[in-house]
Every structure is written in structure tokens, then in C-alpha cells.
C-alpha positions, 0 to 999 in steps of 0.5 A: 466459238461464237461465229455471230460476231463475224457477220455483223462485222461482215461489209456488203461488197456486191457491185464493187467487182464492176467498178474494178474491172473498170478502174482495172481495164482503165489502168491496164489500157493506160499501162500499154499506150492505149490511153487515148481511147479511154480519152475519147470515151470520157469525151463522148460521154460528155458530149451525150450529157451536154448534148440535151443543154445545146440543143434545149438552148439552141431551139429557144434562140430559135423560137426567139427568132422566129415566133412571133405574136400578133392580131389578124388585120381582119378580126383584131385576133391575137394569135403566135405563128412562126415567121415566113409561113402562110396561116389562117387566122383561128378567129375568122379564118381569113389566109394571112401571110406572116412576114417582118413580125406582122400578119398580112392578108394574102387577098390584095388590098381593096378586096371586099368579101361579101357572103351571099344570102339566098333571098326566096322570091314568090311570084306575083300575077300582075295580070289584073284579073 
């Protein structure tokens, strides 16, 4: 007998007893009355595969919302900072306060910032000799 023809008829069944233990272990908690957890777990399983798509949409509104982009009264430097936070400006690093959409500074208004240059001074003898 030629046993050859039988192992190319032969079909590759690995991984099949996994899926009938569970369509099995789905029919036989159907069966009793206890469908319900099957329910709840196909419920949750959604739930973590929608999960990511809420919470990628929801952060989006968010930053929408809540980031703005615009110049440093200072320098003219745009920049992106969220609203209702206090930064400094990348460009001249003056403090600014983000509030309805545009930077404010934080000094007062009238404020004049003067740098201080040290001057060395030599000494002159005025005696008249």
C-alpha cells in the first residue's frame, strides 16, 4: 500500500483546539445560564479596543482648546504655549503670562528694563603741578 498519498491529504489542524475549547467553554456557560459573563467579557474587550480612539480624539479637543500660538510683546517671537500658564519667551526670555489667547508680560505696564554696562574710569590729577 502506498502510504504517500495519505500525507498530502493529511490538513494541518495545530491551533484549531484552542478555538474550540473556547467557542466550547462559550456554548457550555450559554447552556447553564451564565451568558452573561460571556457579555460583559465581549463588552470589555471593546471597550480596551475603542479606548485608545476616545482618548486620541479627547486629547485633540483638548489641545484645540487649550494651545494657543502667539508673538512675545517684547521681541515679536512666535512661539505655542497652553493657555492660563505662566512661560518665558524662547527668544528674549522676558516672563509672560498666557491668558485669552495672547501673551502679556508679567512686569507692569511702563516697566523700562535697562542692562547695566560697567564703565572703568581712570583717575585724573587735577592738581596742576
Amino acid at each position: 500500500m502506498n502510504l504517500d498519498g495519505w500525507k498530502k491529504l493529511q490538513i494541518n489542524l495545530s491551533g484549531i483546539g484552542f478555538w474550540l475549547a473556547i467557542f466550547g467553554g462559550v456554548w457550555l456557560l450559554g447552556s447553564v445560564g451564565l451568558g452573561w459573563i460571556v457579555h460583559s467579557i465581549l463588552i470589555l474587550i471593546v471597550l480596551l479596543a475603542i479606548a485608545p480612539v476616545i482618548l486620541l480624539i479627547g486629547v485633540r479637543w483638548w489641545l484645540q482648546r487649550n494651545l494657543i500660538e502667539s508673538s512675545c510683546p517684547v521681541c515679536q517671537t512666535s512661539f505655542p504655549a497652553l493657555n492660563n500658564t505662566q512661560v518665558r519667551c524662547p527668544g528674549c526670555g522676558e516672563p509672560l503670562r498666557v491668558s485669552s489667547g495672547k501673551f502679556t508680560r508679567l512686569t507692569p505696564d511702563g516697566t523700562i528694563d535697562v542692562e547695566a554696562i560697567d564703565v572703568s574710569v581712570q583717575q585724573i590729577d587735577d592738581r596742576g603741578s
